[in-house]
N, C-alpha and C positions, 0 to 999 in steps of 0.2 A: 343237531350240531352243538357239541360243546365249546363253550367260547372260553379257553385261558385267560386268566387274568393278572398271567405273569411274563405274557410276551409283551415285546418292543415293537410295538406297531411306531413310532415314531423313528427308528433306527433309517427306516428305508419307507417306500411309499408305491402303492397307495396301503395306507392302512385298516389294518380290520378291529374287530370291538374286542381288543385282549385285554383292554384297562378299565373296560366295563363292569357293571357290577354297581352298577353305578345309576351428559356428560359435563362435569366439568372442563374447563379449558383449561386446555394445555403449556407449561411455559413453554418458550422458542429451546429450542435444540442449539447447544452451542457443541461443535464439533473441538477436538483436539486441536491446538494448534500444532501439534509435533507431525498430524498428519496433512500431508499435500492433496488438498483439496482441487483437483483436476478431474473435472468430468468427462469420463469416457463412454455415456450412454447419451441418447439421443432425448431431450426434454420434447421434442417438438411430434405433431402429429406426421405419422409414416408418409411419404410421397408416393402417386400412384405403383409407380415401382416397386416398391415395398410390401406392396399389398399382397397377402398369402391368395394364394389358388382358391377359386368359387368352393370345390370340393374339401378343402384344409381348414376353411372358415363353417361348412357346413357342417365340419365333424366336431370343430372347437366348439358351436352352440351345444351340442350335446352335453360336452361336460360342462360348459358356464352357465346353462339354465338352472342345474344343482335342482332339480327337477320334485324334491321330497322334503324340503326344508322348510319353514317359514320364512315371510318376504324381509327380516332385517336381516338372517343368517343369510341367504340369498344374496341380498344384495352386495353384504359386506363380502362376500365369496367374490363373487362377477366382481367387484371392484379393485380386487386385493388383485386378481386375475390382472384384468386391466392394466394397472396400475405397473408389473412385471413387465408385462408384454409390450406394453407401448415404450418404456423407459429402454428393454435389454433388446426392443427388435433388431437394431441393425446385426448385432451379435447371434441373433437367433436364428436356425435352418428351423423353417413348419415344421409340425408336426406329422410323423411320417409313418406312425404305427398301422398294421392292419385293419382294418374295420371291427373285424372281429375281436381286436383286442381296444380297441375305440370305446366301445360298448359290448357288455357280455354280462349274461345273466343264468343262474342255474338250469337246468332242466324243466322243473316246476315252476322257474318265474317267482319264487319266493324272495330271490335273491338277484340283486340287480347292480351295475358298476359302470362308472365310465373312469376312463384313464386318458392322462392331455400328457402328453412329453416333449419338451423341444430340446435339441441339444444343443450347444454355442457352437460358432464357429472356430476353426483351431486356434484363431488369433486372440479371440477371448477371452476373459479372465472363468469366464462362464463356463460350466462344466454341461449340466443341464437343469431345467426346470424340470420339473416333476407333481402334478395334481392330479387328485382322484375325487370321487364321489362313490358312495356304498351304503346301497337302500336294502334292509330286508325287512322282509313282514312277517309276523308270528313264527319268531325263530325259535327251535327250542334249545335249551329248556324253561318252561314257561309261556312260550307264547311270545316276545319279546320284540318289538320293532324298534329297528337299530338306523342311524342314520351316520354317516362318515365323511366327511368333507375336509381334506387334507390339502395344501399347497406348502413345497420344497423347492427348495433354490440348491444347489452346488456349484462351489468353486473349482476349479483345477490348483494345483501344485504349485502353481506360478505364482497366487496371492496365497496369504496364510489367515486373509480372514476370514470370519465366522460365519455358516453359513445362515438359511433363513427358516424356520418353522411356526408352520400355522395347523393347530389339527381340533376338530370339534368332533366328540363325539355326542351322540344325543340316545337316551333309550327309553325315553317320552319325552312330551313338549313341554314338563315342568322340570326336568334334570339333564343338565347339559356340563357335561369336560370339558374344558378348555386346556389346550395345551400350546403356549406360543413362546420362543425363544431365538435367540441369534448363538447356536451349540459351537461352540467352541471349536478351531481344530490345531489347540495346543494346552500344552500341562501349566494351567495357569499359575500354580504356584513355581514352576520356572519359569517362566515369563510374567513375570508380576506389571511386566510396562505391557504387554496384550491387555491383561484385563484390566488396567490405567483405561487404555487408550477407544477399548468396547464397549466395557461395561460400565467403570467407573464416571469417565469424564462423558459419558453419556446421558451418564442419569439415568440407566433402562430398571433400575428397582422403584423406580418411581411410577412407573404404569403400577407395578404388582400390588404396591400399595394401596393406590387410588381403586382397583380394583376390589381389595380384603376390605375399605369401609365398609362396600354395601353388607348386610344384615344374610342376601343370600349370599355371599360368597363365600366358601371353606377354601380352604387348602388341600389338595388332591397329592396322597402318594400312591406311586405304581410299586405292585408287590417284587418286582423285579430291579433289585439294585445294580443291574447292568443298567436299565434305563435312566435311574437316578444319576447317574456316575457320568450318563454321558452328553448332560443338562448345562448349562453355567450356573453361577451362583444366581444372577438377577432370573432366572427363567420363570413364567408363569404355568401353573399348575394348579387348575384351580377348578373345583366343582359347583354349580350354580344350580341351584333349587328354589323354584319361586311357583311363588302360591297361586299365580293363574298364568295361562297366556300370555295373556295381553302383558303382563309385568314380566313376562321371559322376552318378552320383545323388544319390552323398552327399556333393557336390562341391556340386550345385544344391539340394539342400536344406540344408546345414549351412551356408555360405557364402556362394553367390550369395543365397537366398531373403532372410536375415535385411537383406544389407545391401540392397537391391532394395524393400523394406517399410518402411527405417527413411524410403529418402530420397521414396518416395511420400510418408511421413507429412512429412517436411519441405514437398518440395513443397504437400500440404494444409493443413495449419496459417500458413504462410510466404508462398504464393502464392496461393494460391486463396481460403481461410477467411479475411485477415487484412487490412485496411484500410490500406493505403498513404498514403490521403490523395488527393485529386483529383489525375490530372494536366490539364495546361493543354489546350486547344485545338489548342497548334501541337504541342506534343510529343505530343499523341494522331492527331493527321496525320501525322505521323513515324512512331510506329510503326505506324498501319495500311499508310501506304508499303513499310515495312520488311516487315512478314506477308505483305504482296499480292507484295513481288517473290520472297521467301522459296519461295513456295507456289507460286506462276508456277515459278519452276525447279525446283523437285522434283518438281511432276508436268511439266513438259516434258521433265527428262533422264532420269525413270527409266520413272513411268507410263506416258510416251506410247508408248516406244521396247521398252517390255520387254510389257507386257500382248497385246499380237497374238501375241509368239511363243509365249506359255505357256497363253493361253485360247484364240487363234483371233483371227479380226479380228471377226466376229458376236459373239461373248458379249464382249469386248472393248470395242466400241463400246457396249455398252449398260452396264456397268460405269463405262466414262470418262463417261459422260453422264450418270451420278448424281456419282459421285463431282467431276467438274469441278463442279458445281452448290454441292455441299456446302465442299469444298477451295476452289475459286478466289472463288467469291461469298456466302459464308456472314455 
């Protein structure tokens, strides 16, 4: 299998290895005062009622164990997990996908995936959650084991904030992608008071930074300027190469994890939990415009072109045919 390295695997999810090729404490978070800080998600632990189906929770361990990773990428995975799910439950219907698109793997078993999707309810500002996991072993060309652990958040039309992205790719245990951001869904240079009120008074170039001291950290560009294009300014993209293990671990727990946590919580409180105020009619046709073309090209340049070569065209086509359902018409 030849793996592109100019698709947009972050456009749409779950993603595959097309960009391959490859703590300090934190001050407090002070939010915008211009936005109204009204929490509309639940801080508290679920009530028996709330509790998803023995079967919905049996299928969710599948993808939260991230089963091929090491135990700080792990952990920070299940936590990032967690941390969505318990805040946006009362918003969220279980996850409803087929088993077979739960979990699925090639032919040969070289190649392995779980997929988690919850979608909001209509009342929500929540459009759906969306996370993957994607194991292969000695892919070619070269021989190459790939690891993929992606978690996505979308809004609906209704808010205009920014959604949520976390994606790690790995293609050994000493070189690891990071790609995490809060992507935009307007033209920030017309709306200069959005990226005030996101980026700016948030302080989120302040993770990026803290993360460029370390010695292994580079800056990571995707050869595709559609992916660059469809980033914020503050977003993290960043390649990490450390000289043993044990120092990739304490890299991802001391550093990556804290700041990956703080800007969930931002996204939470900021975007998801927090009352914007209505938008209008025309600018909520604008943005669902904007999601629909957004999501039309991330699954046509990376989905449509990369899944036959990694699962086969048979478990492929049945994969694309949830996931187009869920991604393109949600």
């Amino acid at each position: 299998m030849a793996v592109s390295s100019s698709s947009s695997s972050a456009l749409v999810l779950p993603s595959i290895a097309s960009r391959t090729g490859i703590s300090p404490s934190l001050p407090s978070l002070r939010f915008p005062r211009r936005t109204r800080q009204i929490s509309l998600c639940s801080s508290s632990s679920p009530t028996p009622m709330e509790e998803e189906p023995l079967q919905a929770e049996e299928s969710r361990s599948k993808f939260t164990d991230f089963p091929h990773v090491s135990p700080a990428h792990r952990d920070l995975m299940a936590e990032l997990v967690s941390s969505v799910e318990t805040r946006l439950r009362p918003d969220l219907h279980p996850c409803t996908l087929p088993p077979d698109v739960q979990f699925y793997q090639n032919p040969n078993g070289s190649a392995l995936a779980a997929l988690h999707v919850r979608k909001g309810l209509p009342s929500s500002p929540i459009d759906f959650i969306i996370g993957s996991w994607i194991h292969g072993s000695k892919l070619p060309p070269g021989g190459v084991d790939l690891n993929i652990t992606t978690l996505y958040t979308y809004l609906r039309p209704s808010t205009d904030a920014p959604n949520f992205l976390i994606e790690f790719i790995q293609t050994s245990p000493l070189s690891l992608v990071l790609i995490l951001d809060l992507p935009p869904r307007k033209d920030l240079v017309m709306h200069p008071d959005y990226l005030k009120v996101f980026y700016e008074d948030t302080q989120l170039d302040r993770h990026r930074e803290r993360l460029m001291l370390l010695p292994e950290v580079r800056p990571y560009y995707s050869r595709s300027l559609y992916v660059r294009a469809s980033f914020s300014p503050s977003s993290i993209l960043v390649s990490i190469e450390a000289n043993s293990v044990d120092r990739m671990e304490d890299i991802v727990r001391d550093h990556v994890s804290p700041v990956a946590k703080e800007m969930l919580e931002i996204w939470l409180e900021l975007c998801a939990c927090a009352e914007r105020g209505e938008v209008g009619v025309d600018e909520s046709r604008e943005l669902a415009r904007r999601d629909r073309v957004f999501r039309n090209k991330g699954f046509e340049i990376d989905l449509e072109s990369s899944y036959p070569r990694l699962f086969g065209q048979e478990v492929a086509n049945r994969v694309l045919r949830v996931l187009r359902d869920v991604i393109l018409n949600a």
